[in-house]
C-alpha positions as CSV (number, residue, x, y, z in Angstrom):
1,X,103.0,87.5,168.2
2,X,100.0,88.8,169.5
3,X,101.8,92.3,169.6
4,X,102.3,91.7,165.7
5,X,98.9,90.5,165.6
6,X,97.2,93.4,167.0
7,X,99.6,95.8,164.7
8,X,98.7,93.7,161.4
9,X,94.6,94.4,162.2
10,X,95.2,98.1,162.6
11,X,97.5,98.8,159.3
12,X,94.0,98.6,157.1
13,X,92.5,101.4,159.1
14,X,95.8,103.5,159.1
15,X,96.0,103.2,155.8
16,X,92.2,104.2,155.2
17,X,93.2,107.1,157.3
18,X,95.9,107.9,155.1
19,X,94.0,107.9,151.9
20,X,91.1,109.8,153.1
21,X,93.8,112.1,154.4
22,X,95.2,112.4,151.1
23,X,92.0,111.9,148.6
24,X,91.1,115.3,147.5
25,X,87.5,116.3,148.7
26,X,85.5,117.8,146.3
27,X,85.2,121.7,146.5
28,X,82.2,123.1,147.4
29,X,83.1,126.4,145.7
30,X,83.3,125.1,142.2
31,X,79.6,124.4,141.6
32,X,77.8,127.5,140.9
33,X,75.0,128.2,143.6
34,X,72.9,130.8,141.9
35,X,70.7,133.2,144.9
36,X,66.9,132.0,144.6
37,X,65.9,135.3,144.9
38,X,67.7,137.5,142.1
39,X,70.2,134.6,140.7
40,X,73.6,136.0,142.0
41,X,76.0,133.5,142.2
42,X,76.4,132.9,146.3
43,X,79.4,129.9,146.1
44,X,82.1,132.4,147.5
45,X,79.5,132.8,150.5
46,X,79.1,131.1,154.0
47,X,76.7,129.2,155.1
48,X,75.2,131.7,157.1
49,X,76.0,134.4,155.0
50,X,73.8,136.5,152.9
51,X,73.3,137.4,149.5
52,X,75.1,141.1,149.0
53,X,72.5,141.8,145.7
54,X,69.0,141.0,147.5
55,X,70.0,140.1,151.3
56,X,68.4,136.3,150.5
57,X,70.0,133.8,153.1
58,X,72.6,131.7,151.5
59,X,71.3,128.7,153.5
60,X,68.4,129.0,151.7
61,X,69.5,129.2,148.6
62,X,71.3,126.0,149.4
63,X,68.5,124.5,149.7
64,X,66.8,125.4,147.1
65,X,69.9,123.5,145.2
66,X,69.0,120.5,146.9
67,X,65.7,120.8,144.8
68,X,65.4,119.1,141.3
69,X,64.9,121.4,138.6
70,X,63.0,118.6,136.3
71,X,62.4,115.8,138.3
72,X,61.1,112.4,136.3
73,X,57.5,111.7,136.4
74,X,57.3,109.1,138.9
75,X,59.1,111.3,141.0
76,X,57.0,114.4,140.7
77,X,53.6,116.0,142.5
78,X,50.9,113.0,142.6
79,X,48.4,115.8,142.8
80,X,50.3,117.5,139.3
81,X,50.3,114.5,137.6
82,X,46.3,113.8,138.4
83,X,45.5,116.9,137.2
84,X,47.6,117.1,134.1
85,X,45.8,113.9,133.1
86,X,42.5,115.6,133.9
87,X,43.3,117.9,131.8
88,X,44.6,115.9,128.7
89,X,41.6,113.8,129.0
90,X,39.0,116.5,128.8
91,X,40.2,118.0,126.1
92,X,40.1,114.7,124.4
93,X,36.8,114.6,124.8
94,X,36.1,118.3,123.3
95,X,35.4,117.0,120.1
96,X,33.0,114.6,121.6
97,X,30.6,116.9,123.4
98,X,29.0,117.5,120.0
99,X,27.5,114.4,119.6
100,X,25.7,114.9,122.5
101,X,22.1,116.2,120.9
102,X,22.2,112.3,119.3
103,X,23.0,110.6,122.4
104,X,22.0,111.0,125.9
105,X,20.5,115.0,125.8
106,X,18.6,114.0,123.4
107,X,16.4,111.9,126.4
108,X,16.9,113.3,129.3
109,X,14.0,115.2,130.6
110,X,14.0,118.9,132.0
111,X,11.2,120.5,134.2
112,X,8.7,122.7,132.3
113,X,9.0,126.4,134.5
114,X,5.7,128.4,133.8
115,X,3.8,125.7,131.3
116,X,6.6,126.9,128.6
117,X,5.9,124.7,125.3
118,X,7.8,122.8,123.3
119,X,10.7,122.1,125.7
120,X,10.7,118.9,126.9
121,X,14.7,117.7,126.9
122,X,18.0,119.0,127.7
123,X,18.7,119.5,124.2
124,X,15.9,121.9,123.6
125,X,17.1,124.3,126.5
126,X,18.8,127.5,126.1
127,X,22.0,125.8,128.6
128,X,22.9,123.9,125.6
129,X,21.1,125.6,122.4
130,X,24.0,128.6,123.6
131,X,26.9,126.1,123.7
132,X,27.9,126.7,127.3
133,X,29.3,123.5,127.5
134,X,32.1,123.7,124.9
135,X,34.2,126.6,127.0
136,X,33.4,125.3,129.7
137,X,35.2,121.7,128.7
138,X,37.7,123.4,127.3
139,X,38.5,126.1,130.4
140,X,38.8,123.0,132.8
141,X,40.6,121.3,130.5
142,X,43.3,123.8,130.4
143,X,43.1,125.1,134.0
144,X,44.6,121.5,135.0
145,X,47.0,121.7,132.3
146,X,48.7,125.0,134.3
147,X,48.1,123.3,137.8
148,X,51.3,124.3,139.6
149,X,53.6,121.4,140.2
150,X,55.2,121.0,143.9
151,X,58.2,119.8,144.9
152,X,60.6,121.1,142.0
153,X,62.3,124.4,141.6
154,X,60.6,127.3,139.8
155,X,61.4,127.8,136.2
156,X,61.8,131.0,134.0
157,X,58.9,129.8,132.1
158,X,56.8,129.4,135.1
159,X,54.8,132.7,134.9
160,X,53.5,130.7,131.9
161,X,50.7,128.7,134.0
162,X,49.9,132.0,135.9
163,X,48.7,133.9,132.7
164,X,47.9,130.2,131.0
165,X,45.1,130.3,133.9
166,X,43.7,134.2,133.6
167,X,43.4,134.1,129.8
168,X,41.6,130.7,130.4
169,X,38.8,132.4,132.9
170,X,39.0,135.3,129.8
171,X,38.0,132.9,127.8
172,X,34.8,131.1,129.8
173,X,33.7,134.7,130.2
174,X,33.9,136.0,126.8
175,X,32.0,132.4,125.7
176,X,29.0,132.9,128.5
177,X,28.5,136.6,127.8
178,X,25.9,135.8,124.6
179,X,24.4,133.2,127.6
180,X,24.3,135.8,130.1
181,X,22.7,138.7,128.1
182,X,20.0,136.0,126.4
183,X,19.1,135.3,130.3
184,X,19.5,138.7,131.5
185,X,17.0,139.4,128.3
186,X,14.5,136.7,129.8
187,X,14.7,137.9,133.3
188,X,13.5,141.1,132.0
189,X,10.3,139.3,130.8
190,X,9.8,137.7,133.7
191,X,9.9,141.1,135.8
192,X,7.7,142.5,132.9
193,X,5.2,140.0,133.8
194,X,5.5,140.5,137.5
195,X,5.2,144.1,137.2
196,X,1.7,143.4,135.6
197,X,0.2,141.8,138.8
198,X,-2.1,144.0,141.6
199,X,0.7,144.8,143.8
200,X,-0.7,142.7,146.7
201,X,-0.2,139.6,144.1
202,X,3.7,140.5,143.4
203,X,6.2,138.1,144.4
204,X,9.0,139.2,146.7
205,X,12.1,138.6,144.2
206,X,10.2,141.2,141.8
207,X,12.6,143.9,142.2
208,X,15.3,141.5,142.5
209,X,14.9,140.4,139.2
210,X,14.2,144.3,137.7
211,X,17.6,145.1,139.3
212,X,19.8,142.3,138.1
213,X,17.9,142.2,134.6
214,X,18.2,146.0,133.5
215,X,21.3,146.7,135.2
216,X,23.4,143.9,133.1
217,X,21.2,145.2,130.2
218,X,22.9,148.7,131.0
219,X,26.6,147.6,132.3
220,X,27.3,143.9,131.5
221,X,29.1,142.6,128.5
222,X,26.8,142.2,125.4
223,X,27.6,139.7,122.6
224,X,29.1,141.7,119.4
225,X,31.3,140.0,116.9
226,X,34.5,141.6,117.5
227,X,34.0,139.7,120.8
228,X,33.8,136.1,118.9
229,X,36.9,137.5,117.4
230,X,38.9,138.2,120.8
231,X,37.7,135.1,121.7
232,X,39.7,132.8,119.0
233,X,42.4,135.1,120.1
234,X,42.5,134.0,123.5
235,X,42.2,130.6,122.6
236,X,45.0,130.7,120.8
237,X,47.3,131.7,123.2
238,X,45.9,129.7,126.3
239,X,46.8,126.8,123.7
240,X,50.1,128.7,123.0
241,X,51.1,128.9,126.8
242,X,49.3,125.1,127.4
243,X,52.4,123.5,125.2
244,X,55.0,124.6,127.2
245,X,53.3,123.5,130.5
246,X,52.6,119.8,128.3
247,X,56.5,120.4,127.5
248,X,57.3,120.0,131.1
249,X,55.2,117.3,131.6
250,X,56.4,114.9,128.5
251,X,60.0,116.0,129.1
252,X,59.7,114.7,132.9
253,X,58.4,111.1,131.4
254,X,61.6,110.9,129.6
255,X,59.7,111.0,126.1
256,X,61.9,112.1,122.7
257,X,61.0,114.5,120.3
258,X,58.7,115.7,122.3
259,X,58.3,118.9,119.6
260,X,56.7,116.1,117.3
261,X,53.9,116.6,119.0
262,X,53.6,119.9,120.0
263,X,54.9,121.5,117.4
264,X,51.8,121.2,114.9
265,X,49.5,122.9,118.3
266,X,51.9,126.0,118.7
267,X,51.6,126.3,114.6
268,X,47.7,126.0,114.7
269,X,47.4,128.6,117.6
270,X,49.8,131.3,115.5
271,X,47.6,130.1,112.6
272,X,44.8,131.5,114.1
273,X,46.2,134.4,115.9
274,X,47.2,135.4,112.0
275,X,44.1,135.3,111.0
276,X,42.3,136.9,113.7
277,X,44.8,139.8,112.8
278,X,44.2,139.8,109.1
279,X,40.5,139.9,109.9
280,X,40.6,142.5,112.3
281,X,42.5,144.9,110.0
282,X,40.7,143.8,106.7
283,X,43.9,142.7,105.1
284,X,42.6,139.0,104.5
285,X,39.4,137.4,102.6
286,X,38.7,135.7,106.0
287,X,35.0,135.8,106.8
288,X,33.9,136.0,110.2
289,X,31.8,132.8,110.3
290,X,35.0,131.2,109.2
291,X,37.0,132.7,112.3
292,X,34.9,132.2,114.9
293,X,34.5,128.3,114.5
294,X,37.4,128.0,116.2
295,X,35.9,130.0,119.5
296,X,37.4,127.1,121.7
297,X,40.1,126.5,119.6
298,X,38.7,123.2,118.4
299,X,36.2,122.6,116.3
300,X,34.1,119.8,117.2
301,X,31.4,120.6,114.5
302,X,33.5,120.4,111.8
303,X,35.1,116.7,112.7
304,X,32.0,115.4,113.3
305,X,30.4,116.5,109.9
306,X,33.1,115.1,108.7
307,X,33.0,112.1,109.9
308,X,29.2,111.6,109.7
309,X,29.4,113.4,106.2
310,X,26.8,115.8,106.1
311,X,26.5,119.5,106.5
312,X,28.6,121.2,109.3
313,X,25.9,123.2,111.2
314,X,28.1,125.9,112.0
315,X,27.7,130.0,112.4
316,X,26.7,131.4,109.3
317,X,26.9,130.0,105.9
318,X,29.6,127.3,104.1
319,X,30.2,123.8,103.8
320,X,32.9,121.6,105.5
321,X,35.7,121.3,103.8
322,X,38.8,118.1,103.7
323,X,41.5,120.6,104.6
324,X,39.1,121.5,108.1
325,X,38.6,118.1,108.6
326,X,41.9,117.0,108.3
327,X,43.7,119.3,110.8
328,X,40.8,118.9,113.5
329,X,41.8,115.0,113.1
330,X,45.0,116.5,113.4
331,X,44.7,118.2,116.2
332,X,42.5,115.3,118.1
333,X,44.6,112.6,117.6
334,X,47.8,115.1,119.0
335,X,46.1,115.5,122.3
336,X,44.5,112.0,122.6
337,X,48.1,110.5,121.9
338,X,49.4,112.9,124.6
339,X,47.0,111.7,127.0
340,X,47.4,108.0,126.5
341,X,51.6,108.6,126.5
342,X,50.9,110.1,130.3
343,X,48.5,107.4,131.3
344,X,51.0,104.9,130.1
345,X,53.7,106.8,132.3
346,X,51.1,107.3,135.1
347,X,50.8,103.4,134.9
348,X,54.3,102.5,134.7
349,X,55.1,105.1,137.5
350,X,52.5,103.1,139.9
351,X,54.1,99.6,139.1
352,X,57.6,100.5,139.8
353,X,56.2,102.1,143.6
354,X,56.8,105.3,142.5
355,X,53.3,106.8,142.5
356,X,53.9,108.5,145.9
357,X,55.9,111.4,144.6
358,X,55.5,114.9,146.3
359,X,52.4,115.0,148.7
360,X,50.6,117.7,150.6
361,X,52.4,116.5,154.1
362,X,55.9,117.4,152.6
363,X,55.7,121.2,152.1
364,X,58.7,122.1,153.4
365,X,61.1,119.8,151.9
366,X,60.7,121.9,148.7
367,X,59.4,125.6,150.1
368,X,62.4,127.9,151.4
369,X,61.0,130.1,153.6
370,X,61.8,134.1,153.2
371,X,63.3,136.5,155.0
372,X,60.9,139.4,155.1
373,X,63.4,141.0,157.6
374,X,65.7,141.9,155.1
């Protein structure tokens, strides 16, 4: 009995034997493993084979398998996610930085530098009379948007952020050179005015400030209005390229009909890359002061004049109009409904525990290292 005992309590694991003996396994072979260097398809290959296109290491390439392509946004880079909020948020609050004058510039007090008259607030100063801070909003803004995402694979839209980010810096420079020539302009006074004192009485910086001040006058970029026109151009495409990389981020939140959305942005930046072209080859009754309120893409002026319902005080002549009104509300309430949709993720991701995604101290879960041997 205890023989038949013994024998009863081993059949089970026979048997499991006997199935997993006889359950097929799954072939390794018939999932496509694509090289993560030029794409070749390495399933055929061994383990510590190599790839016969590019020489990559099929291990690697493994492992680069073992890395989402899209992973959900609880799941992503903590440090992406932060800065794609960022970047939503600021330029949310684009169209606000025009009401600024009214509200707290209006009293904030700025040193008087050489008994100058008639300046005695931040509004009054050249920083803002110049608008330096509307490209510069807007170039932070959509730096974060392009912030490179860790812990997913690449993407053949990836090269997106890289040129998203360099037509961005395009833009803040193109917007500051009008700044810079109008300071380069008062440096040159100031050196005037040195260069009038006794020698003896001279300050040390005096030929500091003749350098810097007449060579920019002679080499630097100088404010002309094609340059307000290349301006709108780059906007537009740093908006263009910024959809995709919002793309990415509403797809990984699981969102539908995410073109909803995004669609009427991609249609305003072609709009303006249109007319920019029309203009530039005198094919189109587009006047310039028309154009270039759209330097930053958005045109904070125009919502708020608006809104308020007096006179836009924009470059050059003409009146605001509903149509300009309209799509800037448009355009607002796009990127603020964006922004609250990833808070609300952001928010749901922290309840459920999964705010602590990919993190700086897990680089090489995600990074395949190369073989610079080969």
């Amino acid at each position: 009995m205890g023989t038949q005992n013994v024998d009863a309590r081993e059949l089970p694991s026979e048997r499991s034997a006997d199935n997993s003996a006889t359950t097929p396994r799954p072939d390794p072979t018939s999932e496509d493993l694509p090289c993560h260097r030029c794409g070749y398809d390495l399933r055929a290959h061994p383990q510590e084979g190599k790839c016969p296109e590019c020489g990559a290491s099929v291990a690697e390439s493994r492992r680069w398998a073992a890395i989402p392509r899209r992973p959900a946004w609880r799941d992503s880079d903590r440090r992406w996610r932060r800065r794609m909020l960022a970047g939503a948020w600021l330029l949310v609050l684009l169209p606000l930085m025009d009401a600024l004058p009214s509200a707290w510039t209006a009293s904030v007090p700025v040193p008087s530098i050489f008994g100058a008259v008639g300046i005695h607030t931040l509004d009054e100063t050249l920083l803002y009379g110049t608008g330096v801070y509307l490209p510069l909003i807007f170039c932070m803004g959509v730096v974060l948007l392009f912030a490179k995402e860790r812990g997913r694979r690449r993407g053949p839209l990836d090269w997106t952020r890289r040129w998203g980010v360099l037509c961005s810096y395009v833009v803040l420079l193109l917007a500051a050179a009008p700044t810079l020539f109008i300071s380069a302009l008062v440096l040159i006074g100031i050196s005037a005015l040195f260069l009038s004192m006794p020698l003896q009485y001279q300050p040390g910086v005096t030929k500091l400030f003749v350098v810097l001040s007449t060579d920019y006058v002679y080499y630097g970029p100088q404010p002309k209005a094609i340059a307000l026109v290349v301006l709108v151009v780059f906007t537009s495409i740093t908006i263009l390229l910024a959809c995709i990389a919002l793309f990415d981020a509403l797809r990984s939140t699981g969102l539908k009909h995410i073109w909803v959305m995004l669609t009427p942005l991609a249609l305003f930046s072609l709009y303006y890359l249109a007319r920019a072209g029309l203009y530039c080859f005198g094919a189109s009754s587009v006047t310039q002061s028309e154009l270039i309120r759209y330097e930053e893409f958005f045109s904070p002026r125009v919502l708020v004049a608006g809104m308020v319902g007096i006179r836009a005080g924009l470059k050059g002549p003409g009146s605001v109009h509903g149509v300009d009104v309209l799509a800037e509300a448009l355009k607002w309430c796009l990127i603020l409904t964006i922004a609250v949709w990833l808070s609300i993720a952001q928010l749901a991701a922290w309840r459920k525990g999964g705010g602590k995604g990919s993190s700086a101290r897990e680089p090489h879960s995600f990074r395949p290292k190369k073989n610079f041997g080969q």
